[in-house]
C-alpha positions as CSV (number, residue, x, y, z in Angstrom):
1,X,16.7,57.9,-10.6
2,X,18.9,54.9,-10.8
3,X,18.2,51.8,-9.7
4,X,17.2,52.5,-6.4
5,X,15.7,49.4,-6.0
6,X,18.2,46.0,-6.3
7,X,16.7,43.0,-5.3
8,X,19.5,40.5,-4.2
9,X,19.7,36.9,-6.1
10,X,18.0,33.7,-6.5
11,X,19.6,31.8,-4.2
12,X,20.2,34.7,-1.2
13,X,15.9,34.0,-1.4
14,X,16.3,30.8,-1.3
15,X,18.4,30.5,2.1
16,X,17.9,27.4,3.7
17,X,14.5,27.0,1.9
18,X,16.2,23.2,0.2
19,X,17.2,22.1,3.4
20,X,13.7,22.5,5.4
21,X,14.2,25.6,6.8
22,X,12.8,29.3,5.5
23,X,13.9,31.2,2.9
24,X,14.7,34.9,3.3
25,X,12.8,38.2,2.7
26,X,14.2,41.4,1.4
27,X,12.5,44.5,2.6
28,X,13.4,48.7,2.0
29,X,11.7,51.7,2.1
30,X,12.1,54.8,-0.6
31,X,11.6,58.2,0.7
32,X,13.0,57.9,4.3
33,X,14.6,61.6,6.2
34,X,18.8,59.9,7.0
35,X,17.7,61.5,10.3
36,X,13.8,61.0,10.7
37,X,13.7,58.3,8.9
38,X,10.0,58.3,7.6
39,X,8.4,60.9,10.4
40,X,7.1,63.4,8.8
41,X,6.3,62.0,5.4
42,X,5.1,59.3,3.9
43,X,7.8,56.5,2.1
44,X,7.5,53.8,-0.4
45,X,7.9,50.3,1.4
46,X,8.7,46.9,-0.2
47,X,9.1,43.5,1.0
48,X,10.0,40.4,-1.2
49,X,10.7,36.8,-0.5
50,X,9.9,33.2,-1.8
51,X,7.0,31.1,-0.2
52,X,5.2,27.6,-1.3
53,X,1.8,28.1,-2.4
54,X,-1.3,25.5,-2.0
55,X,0.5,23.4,-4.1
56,X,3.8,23.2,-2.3
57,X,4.9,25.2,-5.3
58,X,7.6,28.0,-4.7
59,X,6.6,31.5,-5.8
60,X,8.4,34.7,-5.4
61,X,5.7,37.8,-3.7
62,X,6.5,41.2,-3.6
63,X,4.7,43.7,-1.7
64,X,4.5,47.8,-2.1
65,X,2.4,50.1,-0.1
66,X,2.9,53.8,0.7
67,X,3.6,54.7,4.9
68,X,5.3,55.4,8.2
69,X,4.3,51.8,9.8
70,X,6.6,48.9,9.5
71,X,5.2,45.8,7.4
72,X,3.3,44.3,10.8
73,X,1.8,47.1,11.4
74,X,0.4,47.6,8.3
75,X,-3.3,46.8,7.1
76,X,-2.5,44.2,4.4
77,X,-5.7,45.8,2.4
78,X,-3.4,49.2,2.1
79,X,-0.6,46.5,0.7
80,X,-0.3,46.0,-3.4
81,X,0.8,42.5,-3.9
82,X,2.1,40.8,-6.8
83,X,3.2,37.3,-7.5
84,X,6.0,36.1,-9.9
85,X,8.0,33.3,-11.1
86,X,10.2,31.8,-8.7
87,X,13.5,32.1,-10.3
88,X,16.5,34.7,-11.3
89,X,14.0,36.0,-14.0
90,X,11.0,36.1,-11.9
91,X,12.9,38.5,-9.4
92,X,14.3,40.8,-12.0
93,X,10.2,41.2,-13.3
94,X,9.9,41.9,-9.7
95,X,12.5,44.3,-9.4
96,X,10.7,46.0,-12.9
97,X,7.3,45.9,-11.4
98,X,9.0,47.4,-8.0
99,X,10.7,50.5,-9.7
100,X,7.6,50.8,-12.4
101,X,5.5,51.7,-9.2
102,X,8.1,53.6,-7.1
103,X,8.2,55.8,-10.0
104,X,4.7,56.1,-10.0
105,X,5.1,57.0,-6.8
106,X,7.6,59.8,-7.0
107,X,5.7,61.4,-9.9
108,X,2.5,61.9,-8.2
C-alpha cells in the first residue's frame, strides 16, 4: 500500500487560525465501494486539524475509528484519538501514526 494517507501542510491547518478565525480540518475514509461508498462494509475514517488546548496552546489531533457513520454521528468512545505537536513535524508523526493503524486495520 502506498501512502494512502497524505495529510496536507502546516499552514493549509493553520487557515485563518493567526488572524482569529479557525483553522481547517482534514478528514478521509479508507475502504469505501467508488459506488457504495461504505454500505456494506465497514471503512477506516480519519479526521485531523489544529485546535488550542486549556492553555491557549495549539496542538494538532487526529482521530481514527472503524464505520459507516460520518464523524457527528459517531460515539466519540468508538473514536481513537491522538495528540501531537503542532507543527510540519508533528503532522508527518501524525500521518505515521495514521498509516501505522490503517494498516493494522487492513491486516486484521
Amino acid at each position: 500500500m502506498k501512502d494512502p494517507i497524505k495529510l496536507p501542510s502546516y499552514e493549509w491547518f493553520l487557515g485563518l487560525m493567526g488572524f482569529g478565525g479557525k483553522g481547517n480540518v482534514y478528514a478521509g475514509s479508507y475502504g469505501t465501494d467508488p459506488y457504495l461508498g461504505c454500505l456494506n462494509n465497514q471503512c477506516f475514517r480519519y479526521r485531523a486539524w489544529i485546535e488550542k488546548d486549556e492553555n491557549d496552546e495549539k496542538q494538532f489531533k487526529a482521530v481514527h475509528y472503524i464505520g459507516n457513520n460520518c464523524f457527528d454521528e459517531t460515539d466519540k468512545e468508538k473514536m481513537t484519538e491522538k495528540v501531537f505537536e503542532a507543527s510540519a513535524d508533528g503532522i508527518l508523526q501524525a500521518q505515521n501514526w495514521l498509516l501505522n493503524e490503517l494498516n493494522a486495520f487492513t491486516n486484521t
